[in-house]
C-alpha positions, 0 to 999 in steps of 0.5 A: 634723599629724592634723586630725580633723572629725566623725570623719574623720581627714586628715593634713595638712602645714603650716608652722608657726611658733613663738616660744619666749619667757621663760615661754612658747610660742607655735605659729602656723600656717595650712593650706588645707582642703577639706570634701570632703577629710573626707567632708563635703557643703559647705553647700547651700540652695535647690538651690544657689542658696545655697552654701558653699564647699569650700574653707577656710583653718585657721588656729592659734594655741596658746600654751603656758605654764610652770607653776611649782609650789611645792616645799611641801606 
């Protein structure tokens, strides 16, 4: 999976998960992420004393539907 964050491209692998359904389908996953992994600076304030971590967890949920279109015009 290509994750793009303010310019910065990674390729990153993840487990994904999908459900095919009657009319849809439905893709989950979650991935471990740092900040710094695409170039940015974790949040700091106050010379450190408030911070935000580096790392992250991402987590997805996409859900496709099917689209039925009439053939009348």
């Amino acid at each position: 999976m290509l994750v793009v964050v303010a310019g910065q491209s990674r390729s990153i692998a993840a487990r994904i998960h999908y459900d095919l359904r009657a009319d849809e389908m439905v893709i989950t996953g979650e991935f471990p992420l740092k900040q710094t992994d695409l170039g940015l600076t974790p949040y700091s304030l106050a010379g450190g004393v408030i911070k935000v971590r580096d790392g992250m967890t991402v987590r997805l949920s996409l859900i496709a539907r099917r689209v039925r279109v009439s053939a009348t015009r």
